[in-house]
N, C-alpha and C positions, 0 to 999 in steps of 0.2 A: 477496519471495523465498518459493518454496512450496520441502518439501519431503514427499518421498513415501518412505515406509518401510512395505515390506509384512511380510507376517507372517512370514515365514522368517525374517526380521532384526528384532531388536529392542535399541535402544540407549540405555538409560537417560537418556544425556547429549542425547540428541534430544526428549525433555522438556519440556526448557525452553522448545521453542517453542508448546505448549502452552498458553503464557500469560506472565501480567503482562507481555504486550507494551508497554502504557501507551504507546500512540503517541497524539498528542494533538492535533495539528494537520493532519494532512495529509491528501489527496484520496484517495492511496492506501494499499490495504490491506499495507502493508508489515510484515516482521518487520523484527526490530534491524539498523540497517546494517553490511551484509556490506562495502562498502565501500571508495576507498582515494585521497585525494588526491593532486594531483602531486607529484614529490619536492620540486619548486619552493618550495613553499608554507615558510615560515618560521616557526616556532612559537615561544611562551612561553609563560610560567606567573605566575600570581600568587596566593599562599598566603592564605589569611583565615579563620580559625575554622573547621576543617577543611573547608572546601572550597578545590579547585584548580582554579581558572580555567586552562583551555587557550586559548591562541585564536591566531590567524595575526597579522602582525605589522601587519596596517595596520586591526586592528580594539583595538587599545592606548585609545582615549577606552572604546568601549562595554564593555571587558574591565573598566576603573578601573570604572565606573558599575556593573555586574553584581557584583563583587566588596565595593562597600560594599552592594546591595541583595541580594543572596542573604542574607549574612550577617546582616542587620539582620532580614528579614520572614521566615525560616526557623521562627524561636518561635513566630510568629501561625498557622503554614501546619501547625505541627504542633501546637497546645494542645490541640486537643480529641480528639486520641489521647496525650495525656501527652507526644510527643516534643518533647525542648526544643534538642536539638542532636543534629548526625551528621559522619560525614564522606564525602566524596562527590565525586569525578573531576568536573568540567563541561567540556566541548570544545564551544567554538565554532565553527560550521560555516558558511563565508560563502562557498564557492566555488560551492557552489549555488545556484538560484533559487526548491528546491520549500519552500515555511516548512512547520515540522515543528519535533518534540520529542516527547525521549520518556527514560525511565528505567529503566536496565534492572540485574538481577543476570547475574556468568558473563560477562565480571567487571562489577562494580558502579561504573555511570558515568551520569551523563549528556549529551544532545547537545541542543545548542538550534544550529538552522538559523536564524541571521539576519537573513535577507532577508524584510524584510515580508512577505503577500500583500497584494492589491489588494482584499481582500474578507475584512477582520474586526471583530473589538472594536473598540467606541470606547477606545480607549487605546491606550498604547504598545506595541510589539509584545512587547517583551523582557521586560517586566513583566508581559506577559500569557501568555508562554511560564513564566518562572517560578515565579508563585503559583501554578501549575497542574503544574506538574513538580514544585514542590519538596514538593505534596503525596502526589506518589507515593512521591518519597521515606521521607517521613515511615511512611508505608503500609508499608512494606519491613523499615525500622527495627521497627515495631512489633509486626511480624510475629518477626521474626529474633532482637531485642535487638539490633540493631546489630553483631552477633557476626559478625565474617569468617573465623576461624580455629576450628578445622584446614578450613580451606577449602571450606566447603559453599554456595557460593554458588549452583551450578545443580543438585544438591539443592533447597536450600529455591526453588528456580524452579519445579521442577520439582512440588514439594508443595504451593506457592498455586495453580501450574496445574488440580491434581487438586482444590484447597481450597473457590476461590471462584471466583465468576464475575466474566466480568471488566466487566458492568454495575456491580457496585458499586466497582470499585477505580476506572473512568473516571467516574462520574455521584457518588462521592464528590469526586473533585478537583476536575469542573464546580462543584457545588455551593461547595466552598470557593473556589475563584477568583471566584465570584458575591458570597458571602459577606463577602469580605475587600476585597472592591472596589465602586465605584461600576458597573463592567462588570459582564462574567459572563455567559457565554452564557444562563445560566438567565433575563436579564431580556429577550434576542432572540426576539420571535414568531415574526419567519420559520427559528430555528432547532428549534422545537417545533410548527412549522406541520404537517410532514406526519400529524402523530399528532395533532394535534386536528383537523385535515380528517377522517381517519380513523373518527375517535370521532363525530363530528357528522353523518359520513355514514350511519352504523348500520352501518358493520365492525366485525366480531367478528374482532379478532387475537388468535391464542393466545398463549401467555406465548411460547412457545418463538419463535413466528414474531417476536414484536417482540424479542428476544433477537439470534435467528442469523438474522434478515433473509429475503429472498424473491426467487426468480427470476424473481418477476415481475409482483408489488405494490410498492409505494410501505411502508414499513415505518419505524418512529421510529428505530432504532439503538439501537445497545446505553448510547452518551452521554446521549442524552437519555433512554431508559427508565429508566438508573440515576440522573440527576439529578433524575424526580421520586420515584422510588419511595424513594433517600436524602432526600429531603424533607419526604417525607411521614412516613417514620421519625424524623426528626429532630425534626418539629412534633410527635410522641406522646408520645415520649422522650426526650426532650431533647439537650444539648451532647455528652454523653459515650456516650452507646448504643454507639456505634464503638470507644470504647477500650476499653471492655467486652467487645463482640464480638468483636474481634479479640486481645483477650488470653486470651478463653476460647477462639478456637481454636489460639492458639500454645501455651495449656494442655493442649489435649488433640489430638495431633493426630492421631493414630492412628485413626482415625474413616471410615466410610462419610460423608459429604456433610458433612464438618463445616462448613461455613458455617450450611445450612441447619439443621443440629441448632443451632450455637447460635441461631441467629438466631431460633428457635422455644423455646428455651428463657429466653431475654431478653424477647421479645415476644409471643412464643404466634403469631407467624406464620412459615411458609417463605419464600422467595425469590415462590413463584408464588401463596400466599396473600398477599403484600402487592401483587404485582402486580395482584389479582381488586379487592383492597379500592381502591387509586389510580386504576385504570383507572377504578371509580363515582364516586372525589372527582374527578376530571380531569374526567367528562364532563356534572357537575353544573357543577363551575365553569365549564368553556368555555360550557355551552349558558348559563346565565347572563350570561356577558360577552358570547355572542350575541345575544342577546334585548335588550340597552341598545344594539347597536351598530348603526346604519342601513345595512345593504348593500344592493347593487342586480345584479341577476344580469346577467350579459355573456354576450351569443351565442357560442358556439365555433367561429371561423372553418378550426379543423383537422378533420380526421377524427378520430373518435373512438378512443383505442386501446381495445388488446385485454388491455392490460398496461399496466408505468409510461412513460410518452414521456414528453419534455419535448422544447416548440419554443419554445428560446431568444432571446430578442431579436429580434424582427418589427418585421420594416421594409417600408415600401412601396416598390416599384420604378416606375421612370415608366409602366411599362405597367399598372397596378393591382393585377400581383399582389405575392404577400408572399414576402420571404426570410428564410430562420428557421435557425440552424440547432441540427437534430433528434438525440437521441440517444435512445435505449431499452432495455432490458434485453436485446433482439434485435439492436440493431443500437451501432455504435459509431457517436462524432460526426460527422455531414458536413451539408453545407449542400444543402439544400434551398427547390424556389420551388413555392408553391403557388397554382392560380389561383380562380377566384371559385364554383369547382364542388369546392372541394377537391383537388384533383387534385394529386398533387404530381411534382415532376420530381426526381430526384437531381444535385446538380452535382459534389463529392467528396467525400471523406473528408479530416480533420486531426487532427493527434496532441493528445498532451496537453494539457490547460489544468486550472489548477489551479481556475480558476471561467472558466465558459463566458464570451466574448464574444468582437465583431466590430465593425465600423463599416461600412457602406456610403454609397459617394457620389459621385455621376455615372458610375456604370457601372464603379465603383472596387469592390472589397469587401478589407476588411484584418482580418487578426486576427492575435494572438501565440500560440505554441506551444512548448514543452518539448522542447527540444535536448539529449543525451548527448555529453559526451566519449568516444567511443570507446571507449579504458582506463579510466580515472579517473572513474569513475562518481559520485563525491563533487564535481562540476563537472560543472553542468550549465546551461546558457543559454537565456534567453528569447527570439527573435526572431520579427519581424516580418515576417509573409507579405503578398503582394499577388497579387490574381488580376484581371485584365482581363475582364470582358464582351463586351468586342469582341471579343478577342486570344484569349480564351479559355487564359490563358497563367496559368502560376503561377511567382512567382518569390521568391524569399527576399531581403526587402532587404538585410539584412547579416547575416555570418556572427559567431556567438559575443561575443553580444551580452547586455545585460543590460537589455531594456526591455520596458516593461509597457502594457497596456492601450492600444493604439494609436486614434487619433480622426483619420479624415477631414477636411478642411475642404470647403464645399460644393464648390466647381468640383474636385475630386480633386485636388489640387497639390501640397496640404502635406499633414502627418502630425505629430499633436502625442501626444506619450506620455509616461510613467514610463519615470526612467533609475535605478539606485541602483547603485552601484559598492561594491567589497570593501569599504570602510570604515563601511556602509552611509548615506552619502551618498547623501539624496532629488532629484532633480532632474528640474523637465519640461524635453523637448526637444523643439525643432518638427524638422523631417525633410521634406527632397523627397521627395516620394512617389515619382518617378523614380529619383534615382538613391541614396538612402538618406542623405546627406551631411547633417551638422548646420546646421542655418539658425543657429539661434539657441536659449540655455540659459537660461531661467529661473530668477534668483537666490535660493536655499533657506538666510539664513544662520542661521533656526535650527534647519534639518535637521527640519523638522516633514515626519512621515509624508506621502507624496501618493498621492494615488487617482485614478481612471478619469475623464481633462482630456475634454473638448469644447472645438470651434471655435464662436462664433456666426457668421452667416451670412456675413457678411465678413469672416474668417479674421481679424479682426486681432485680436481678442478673445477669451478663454478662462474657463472654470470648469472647477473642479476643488474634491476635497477634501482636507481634514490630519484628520491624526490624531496627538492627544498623549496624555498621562495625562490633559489636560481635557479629553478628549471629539472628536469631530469637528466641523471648520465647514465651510463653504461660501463659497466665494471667487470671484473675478472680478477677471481682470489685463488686463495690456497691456503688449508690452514696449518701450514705453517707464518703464516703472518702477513706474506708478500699477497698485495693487490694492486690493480691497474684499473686506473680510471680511462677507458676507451675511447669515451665519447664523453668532452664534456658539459657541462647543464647547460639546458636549451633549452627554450620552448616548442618542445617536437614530445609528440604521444609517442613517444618510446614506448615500447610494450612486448612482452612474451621473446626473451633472447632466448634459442638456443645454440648449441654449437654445430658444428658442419665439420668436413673433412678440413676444408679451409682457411675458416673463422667461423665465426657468429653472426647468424642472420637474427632479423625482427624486424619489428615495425614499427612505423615511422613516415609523417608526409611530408619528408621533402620538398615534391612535387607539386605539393595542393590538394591532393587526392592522398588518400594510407594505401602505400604499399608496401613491400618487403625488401626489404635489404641487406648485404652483410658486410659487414667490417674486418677486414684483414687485422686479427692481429697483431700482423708485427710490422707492417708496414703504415696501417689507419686508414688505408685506401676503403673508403665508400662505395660500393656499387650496387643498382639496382639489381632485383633477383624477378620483380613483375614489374608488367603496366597496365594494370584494371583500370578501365572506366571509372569505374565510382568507386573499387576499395578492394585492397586483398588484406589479407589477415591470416596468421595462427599458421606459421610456415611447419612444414615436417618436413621429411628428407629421406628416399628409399634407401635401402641398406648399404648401395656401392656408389650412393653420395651424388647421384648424376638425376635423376628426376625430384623434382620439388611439388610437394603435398600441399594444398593451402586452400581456406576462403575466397570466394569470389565472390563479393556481393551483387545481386542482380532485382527487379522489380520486385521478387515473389521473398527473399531473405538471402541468410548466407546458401550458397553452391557450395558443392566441391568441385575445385577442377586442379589440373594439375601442370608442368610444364616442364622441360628440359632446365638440369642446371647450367643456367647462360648468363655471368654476370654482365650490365650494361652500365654504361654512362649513366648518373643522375640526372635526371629533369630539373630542367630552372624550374620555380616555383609559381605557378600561376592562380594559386589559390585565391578566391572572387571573396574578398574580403568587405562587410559591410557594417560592420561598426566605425568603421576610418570617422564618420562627422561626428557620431556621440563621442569618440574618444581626442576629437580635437576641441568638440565644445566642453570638453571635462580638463583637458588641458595640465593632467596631476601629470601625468607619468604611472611609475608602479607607487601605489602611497606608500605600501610598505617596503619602498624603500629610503623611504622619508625619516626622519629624527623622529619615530616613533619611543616616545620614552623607556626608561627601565630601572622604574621605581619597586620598590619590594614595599607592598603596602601590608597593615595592620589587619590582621585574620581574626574571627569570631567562630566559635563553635554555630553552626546553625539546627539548632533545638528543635527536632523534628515538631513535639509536644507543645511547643510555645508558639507555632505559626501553623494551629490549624485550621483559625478561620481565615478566610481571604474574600471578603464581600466584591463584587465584581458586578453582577445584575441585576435590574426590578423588570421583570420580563411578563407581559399580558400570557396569560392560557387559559385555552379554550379547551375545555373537557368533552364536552358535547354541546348539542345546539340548547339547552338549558343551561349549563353551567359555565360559567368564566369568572377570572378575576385576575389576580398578578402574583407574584411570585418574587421574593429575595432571595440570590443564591451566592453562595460561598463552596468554593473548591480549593484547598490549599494547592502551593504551588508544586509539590512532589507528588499530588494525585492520591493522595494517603485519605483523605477525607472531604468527605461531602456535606455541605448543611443546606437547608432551605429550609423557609419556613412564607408561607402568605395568606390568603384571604381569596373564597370566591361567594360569589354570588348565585344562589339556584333560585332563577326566576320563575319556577313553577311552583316553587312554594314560598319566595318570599323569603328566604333568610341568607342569612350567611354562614360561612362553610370558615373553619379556623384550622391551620394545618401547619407541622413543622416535622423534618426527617432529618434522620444524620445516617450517614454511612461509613462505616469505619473500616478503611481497606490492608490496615499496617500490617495484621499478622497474617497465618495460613486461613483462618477463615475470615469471610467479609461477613461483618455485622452490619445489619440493618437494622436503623429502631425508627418508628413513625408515629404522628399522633395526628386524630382526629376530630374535631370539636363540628360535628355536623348535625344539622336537622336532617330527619328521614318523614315518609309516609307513608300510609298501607290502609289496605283497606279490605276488610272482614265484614264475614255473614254475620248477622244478630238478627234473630225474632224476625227472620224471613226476608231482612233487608239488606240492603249494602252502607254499609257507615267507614266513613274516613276518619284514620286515626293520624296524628301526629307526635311525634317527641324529638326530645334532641338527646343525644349521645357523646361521650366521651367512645372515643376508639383509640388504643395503643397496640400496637402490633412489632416483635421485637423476631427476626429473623438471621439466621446463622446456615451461610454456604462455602462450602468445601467445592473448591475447584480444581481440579488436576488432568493437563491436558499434555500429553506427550506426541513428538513426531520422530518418523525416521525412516529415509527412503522418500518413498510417495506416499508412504502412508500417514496417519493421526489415529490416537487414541484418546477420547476423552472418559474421564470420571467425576461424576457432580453430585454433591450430598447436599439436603437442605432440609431444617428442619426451622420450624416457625411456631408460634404461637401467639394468641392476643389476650387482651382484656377488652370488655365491653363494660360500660356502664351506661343506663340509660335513667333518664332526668324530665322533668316536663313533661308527662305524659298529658296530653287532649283528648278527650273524645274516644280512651283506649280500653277495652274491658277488664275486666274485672281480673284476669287470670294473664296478666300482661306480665312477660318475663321482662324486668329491670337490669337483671346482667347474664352476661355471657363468660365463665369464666375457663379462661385460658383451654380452646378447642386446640389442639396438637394438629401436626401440617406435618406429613413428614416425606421426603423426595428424591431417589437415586436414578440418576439417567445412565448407562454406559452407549458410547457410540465408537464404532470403528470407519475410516473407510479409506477412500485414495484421493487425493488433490484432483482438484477438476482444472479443466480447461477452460480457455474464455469461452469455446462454442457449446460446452456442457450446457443444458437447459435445468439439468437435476443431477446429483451423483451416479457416475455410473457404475461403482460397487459402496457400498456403505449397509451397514446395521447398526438400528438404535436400540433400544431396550430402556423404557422408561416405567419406573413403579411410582405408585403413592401410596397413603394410608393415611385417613384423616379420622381423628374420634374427639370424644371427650370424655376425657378420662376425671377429670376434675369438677363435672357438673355434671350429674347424675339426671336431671331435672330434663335432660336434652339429650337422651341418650341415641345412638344412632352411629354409624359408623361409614367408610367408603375405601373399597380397595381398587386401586386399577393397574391395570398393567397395560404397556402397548408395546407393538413391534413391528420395526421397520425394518424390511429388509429392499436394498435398493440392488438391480442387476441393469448390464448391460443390455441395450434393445437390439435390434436387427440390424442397423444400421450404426454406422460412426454416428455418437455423440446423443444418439437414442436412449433412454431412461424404463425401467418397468418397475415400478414402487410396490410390493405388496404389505398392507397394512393393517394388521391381526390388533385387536382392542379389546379385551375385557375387564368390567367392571360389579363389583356387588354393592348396595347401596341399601342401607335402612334406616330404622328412624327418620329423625329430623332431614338425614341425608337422601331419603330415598330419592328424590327427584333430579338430585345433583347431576350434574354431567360433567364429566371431569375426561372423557376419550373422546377419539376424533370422529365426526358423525359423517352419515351418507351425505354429497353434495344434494340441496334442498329440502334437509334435516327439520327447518321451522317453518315449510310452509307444507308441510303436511301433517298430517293427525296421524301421532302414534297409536299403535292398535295393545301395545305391553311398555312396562319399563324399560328403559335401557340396560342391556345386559351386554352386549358384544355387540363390534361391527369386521368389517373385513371389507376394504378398498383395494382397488385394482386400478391402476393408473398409468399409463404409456402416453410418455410425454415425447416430440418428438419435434424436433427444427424444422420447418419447411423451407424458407428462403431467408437470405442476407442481404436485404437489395440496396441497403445504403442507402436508402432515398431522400432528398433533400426537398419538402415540400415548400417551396420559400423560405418565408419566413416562421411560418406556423409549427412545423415539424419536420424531425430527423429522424424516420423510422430504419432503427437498427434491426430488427429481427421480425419474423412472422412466424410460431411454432403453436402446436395442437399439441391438445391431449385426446384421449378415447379412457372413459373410466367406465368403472364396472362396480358399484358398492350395495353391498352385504349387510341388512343391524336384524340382528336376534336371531343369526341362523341355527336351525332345528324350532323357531315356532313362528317366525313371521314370515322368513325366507328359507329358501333352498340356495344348492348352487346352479340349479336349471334357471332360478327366478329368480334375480336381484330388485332389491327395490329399488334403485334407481340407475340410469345409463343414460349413458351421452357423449358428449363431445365439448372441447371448450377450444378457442382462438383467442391468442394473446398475441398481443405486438408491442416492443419496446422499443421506448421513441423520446426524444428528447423534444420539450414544447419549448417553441414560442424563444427556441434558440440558449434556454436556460439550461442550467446544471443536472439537477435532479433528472433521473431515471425515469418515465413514465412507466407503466404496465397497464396498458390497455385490450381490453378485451372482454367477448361473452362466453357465458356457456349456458346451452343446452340440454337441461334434466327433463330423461322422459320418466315417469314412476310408474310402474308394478299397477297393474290394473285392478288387482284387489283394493286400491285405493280408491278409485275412482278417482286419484288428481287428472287435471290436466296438464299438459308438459308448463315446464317452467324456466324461464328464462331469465338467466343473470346476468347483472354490467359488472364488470368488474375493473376496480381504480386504483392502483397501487402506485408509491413513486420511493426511490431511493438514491443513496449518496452514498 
């Protein structure tokens, strides 16, 4: 969820998303979910050392389990910031498929999404969402004192926002999930892979770029830059440096950078001073664990980019060449066949995946993709796509589905996958690949995690992996009942088995580095199949079993390259491990494997209807440079409903402003109701003069929006209905004539948008295919006294420009307006619309707009600024064509320059830039030039 707030408006309470977003699991850059499950869904509660387990009713085993382990391992997840207890909302989220968690204030809860992914920690998932959430919490706490009342919750959001960055609040929690477990992503190489390629490469990223990332390098994240740079503080200073630092800035918080002030007064270094000093311990120690480790360099069968690509999972086709499929900073994901000259062919585009895959076989290719409920955007399904080679067809095996990682069998017949249902029951299922129908269910009865199944070559065989609090193994069934456990649980990224002539290869970092391996099985014998540098992955295997298809990770993303089948000797394991001191000043071991209790505690129905206020904030807003005042907000904790209600002040006339809203999100449409208790002013002609009038007004305004937004492929379809109405009454009349209308009653509002178009890229600057179609119609059908009406239509139609990632917007707008309305403007106007004198009404416009990237230079200007992008537009706009303009003459043109840049080292987006309006010389303006100041999150 973005949202954009330019400078005219500014709202304290929009703050908050500024930070401590502590999203912790997911693909996407999301803020806190906006959200809202079917009404269907069934809820309870279970109370335990003040935390409140939510959860829907057919997740009751996982709720009991979460309820004695929160509470147990909460003291471990907060000791080394002093916190020993809190208390803390938890909602279970299992209608979805994307796994996610995250802790937020405004108001103060957290959500853990329960649905595995198919590509994590070796451990349990729920345990691995927890120790890592419940140390944000802690973080919160420590920050706050725990204190909720008089209601400053997105207040103090708002001041960690301005405080710290959010590398350390994410790369402290890594680090203690690492710490407190036998897991941890701090011990995964391929998750610190892209930043020691980096390093080893001889890039020079600036603090800021490995911070706020790149439009179009390969960059570590702000997770892993804060998990070693808290590491590396930690091994200096020990256990408590943290509780320190963050107690001295809840001491003083009044401060320009307090983080880095204290963090320089504890340490004698800033944020970018320890990043200058880890970046030289980082690239001592990796080129060390390079130097012991035997790589062998692998040709690049792709073209080389220009920027980060990755070409996922290469597979050979019967005619030699390779299908991969390709995404990049430029382009979103689609499948792609390259042949033995590089050359590549586009076949299409597909939507979301949480981690890239597909299968190919016999002229079959399958992959799973990220489905929307329409409304209910908190339910969301995995399904299985299949596209023919012959057919050239694409079809959706089944609709609103929950199944993962789908596997071919050789002749393309069957289809073996991950199923998990609401309770989150693991299960593989075989599937026609025709007509999508369950063949047969593989029996799961201790519900151990499973990951990304294979066929061997006569289907009747499979491998796959589990995942528990022991680790991952690697297994081999058959349904008639017999299975083998190959490899037992370990903490090794097992991942993506398939079979070979000989065994089963996959991967796994042995060595310190992820590479490929296979396991004989009948013997158990281990042997490597590569030795990459920094990583191989996603093995395949040509048809007569003797060359090997696979990833090679390189500066620019994944290669393809490929190699003779040569099994080798395993490498001893050199991996450059850098939690070792926080995990010997933590000193638990794995907690969960601790006398974690297994009590079955006392359930409560939780009454959607009964908790839908949740008072949370008194938050200051500023409307504009006249008005402010503060604000009481209440958000229930399932997102279902909204209240506020406060008081502002308009210092240009003296009074105050009384206001209260609710929003009701339960059903298919979202209700809005608001009310207004405001003074107004105006001021009219009388007897040749100008006279000021005053009154105050009652305002209620009650509004009704239908949302339906569908995806699939690369594509999004949305549909929006809204229709609105108000009351007016007005009171107190001053100094008002004679013929003064008292009430307004209920003017009709009524609004359907349809938009189609393709997912954009990061380097997109605008969509490069999209149509909107927006109508209104507003009257007053109910008060004659004001008769007048307004219809508008617009339309957007958005194409590809000349160039990769080039934009051309053409934007048609007409509008009819009379009575009361006639002056309304309700379409989108020429750029320098109000500084020039219209010569007719508003009837029409038509915009022309070519927006276009000029440079990515990544530039780190100190401390001041991190300018991401430099891109232009060139417009061309149209109003009242056939009586003001032609298409020879537009009224206005020009040019505009935007730069987006991150200031002064903080969160939010900048968008800096001017433009240019020259007008149409029948006006006689002079050209006009605008600043413009936009920032986002």
């Amino acid at each position: 969820m973005i949202q954009i707030l330019k400078n005219k408006l500014l709202k304290f309470r929009y703050l908050n998303l500024i930070i401590l977003t502590s999203i912790s699991h997911s693909g996407f850059s999301q803020i806190f979910s906006a959200e809202q499950n079917p009404l269907s869904v069934k809820w309870r509660q279970i109370n335990n050392k003040g935390f409140k387990i939510i959860y829907p009713t057919e997740l009751e085993k996982e709720a009991q389990r979460m309820a004695n382990t929160i509470g147990f391992i909460f003291p471990y997840d907060g000791a080394s910031l002093g916190v020993r207890k809190t208390t803390l909302p938890i909602v279970l989220q299992n209608r979805g498929v994307i796994a996610n968690g995250f802790v937020q204030l405004g108001p103060k809860k957290s959500e853990f999404y329960t649905t595995p992914p198919q590509f994590f920690d070796s451990q349990d998932w729920l345990n691995n969402l927890a120790v890592h959430e419940l140390r944000h919490a802690a973080q919160y706490d420590k920050l706050t004192h725990g204190k909720a009342y008089p209601f400053p919750e997105e207040v103090y959001l708002a001041w960690m926002g301005v405080s710290i960055p959010l590398w350390f609040f994410e790369g402290d929690a890594v680090s203690t999930e690492t710490s407190l477990t036998h897991a941890g992503r701090g011990r995964q190489p391929s998750w610190i892979m892209p930043y020691r390629t980096s390093l080893l490469e001889g890039k020079n990223i600036s603090y800021s770029k490995a911070n706020f990332g790149s439009d179009k390098d390969i960059t570590p994240g702000y997770y892993q830059l804060g998990y070693l740079m808290v590491s590396n503080i930690r091994t200096q200073f020990g256990k408590n440096i943290f509780d320190s630092l963050l107690t001295d800035i809840r001491q003083r918080p009044a401060r320009a950078y307090p983080f880095a002030g204290s963090l320089k007064k504890l340490t004698g270094k800033t944020g970018k001073g320890w990043y200058t000093a880890t970046t030289a311990d980082l690239k001592k120690a990796w080129t060390a664990q390079d130097e012991k480790n035997q790589s062998s360099p692998y040709p690049q069968l792709n073209k080389k980019a220009k920027y980060a690509t990755d070409y996922f999972l290469p597979a050979w086709l019967e005619d030699g060449n390779i299908l991969a499929l390709k995404q990049s900073k430029a382009e979103t994901p689609y499948f792609v066949v390259i042949d033995s000259n590089q050359k590549e062919t586009r076949l299409f585009g597909i939507g979301y995946q949480e981690q890239a895959w597909f299968s190919y076989a016999a002229g079959k290719l399958t992959w799973d993709e990220i489905r929307y409920d329409p409304r209910f955007r908190q339910r969301s399904y995995s399904v299985i796509c299949l596209y023919d080679f012959k057919t050239r067809k694409i079809k959706k095996l089944k609709g609103r589905t929950r199944t993962f990682s789908p596997s071919l069998s050789a002749d393309g017949k069957k289809i073996i996958a991950v199923q998990i249902d609401l309770s989150n029951q693991s299960n593989l299922i075989e599937l026609d690949a025709t007509t999508g129908k369950t063949l047969y269910t593989y029996p799961n009865p201790e519900n151990l995690i499973l990951q990304s199944p294979a066929f061997d070559q006569s289907g009747e065989r499979i491998t796959y992996i589990s995942v528990s609090e022991k680790g991952k193994a690697l297994w081999a069934a058959k349904k008639n009942g017999k299975k083998s456990k190959l490899l037992n649980e370990a903490n090794q990224q097992l991942n993506r088995p398939i079979f070979n002539s000989s065994g089963i290869a996959f991967n796994a970092h042995y060595s310190g580095v992820d590479n490929i391996y296979q396991i004989d099985t009948a013997s158990k014998k281990i042997s490597a199949l590569s030795a990459s540098k920094y990583g191989a992955f996603n093995p395949s295997f040509s048809s007569d079993g003797k060359k090997i298809l696979f990833n090679n990770f390189g500066p620019e993303g994944y290669n393809i390259a490929s190699s003779q089948f040569t099994p080798s000797a395993v490498q001893e394991n050199n991996f450059a491990y850098f939690g070792k001191a926080a995990e010997q000043q933590e000193n638990t071991g794995n907690i969960f494997e601790k006398n974690i209790p297994d009590s079955t505690f006392q359930t409560a129905p939780y009454k959607k209807f009964m908790h839908l206020f949740n008072f949370h904030s008194v938050v200051p807003v500023i409307e504009n440079e006249y008005i402010g005042g503060i604000q009481l907000q209440s958000n229930n904790l399932l997102n279902t409903f909204d209240f506020y209600t406060g008081v502002n002040y308009h210092r240009d006339l003296g009074r105050f402003e009384y206001n209260a809203g609710i929003n009701l999100k339960t059903f298919y449409p979202v209700i809005g109701l608001s009310y207004e208790n405001r003074p107004e002013r105006t001021f009219y002609s009388s007897a040749k003069t100008i006279k000021q009038g005053d009154w105050r007004e009652h305002y209620v305004k009650l509004n009704a929006t239908i949302p339906v937004n569908l995806n699939a492929l690369d594509e999004y379809y949305n549909l929006g209905f809204n229709v609105a109405t108000s009351l007016t009454k007005r009171y107190m009349p001053q100094n008002m004539p004679s013929n003064f209308i008292t009430s307004l009653n209920f003017p009709m509002e009524y609004r359907f948008t349809f938009s189609h178009g393709k997912t954009q890229a990061t380097r997109d600057i605008a969509p490069r295919w999209a149509q909107i179609l927006r109508f209104q119609y507003f009257n007053q059908p109910f008060d004659q006294k004001l008769a007048g009406e307004l219809f508008s239509a617009e339309s957007f139609i958005y194409t590809p420009g000349l160039l990769k990632n080039h934009s051309f917007l053409i934007n048609f707008s007409y509008q009819k307006a009379t009575g009361v309305r006639r002056y309304a403007t309700e379409i989108n106007t020429v750029y320098g619309y109000n500084n020039i004198l219209a010569k007719s009404p508003l009837q029409n416009t038509l915009l022309l707009n070519y927006r276009f990237p000029i440079v990515f230079p990544d530039l780190e200007v100190g401390p001041l600024a991190y300018v991401r992008n430099l891109r232009g537009t060139l417009f061309c706009h149209y109003e009242n064509i056939g009586n003001d303009t032609n298409l020879s003459e537009p009224k206005t043109y020009g040019f505009e320059l935007r730069s987006s840049m991150h200031l002064l080292r903080y969160q939010p987006l900048a968008d800096i830039g001017a433009r240019m309006v020259f007008v149409n010389k029948i006006y006689n303006q002079n050209p006009i030039l605008e600043f413009i100041f936009t920032y986002t999150f």
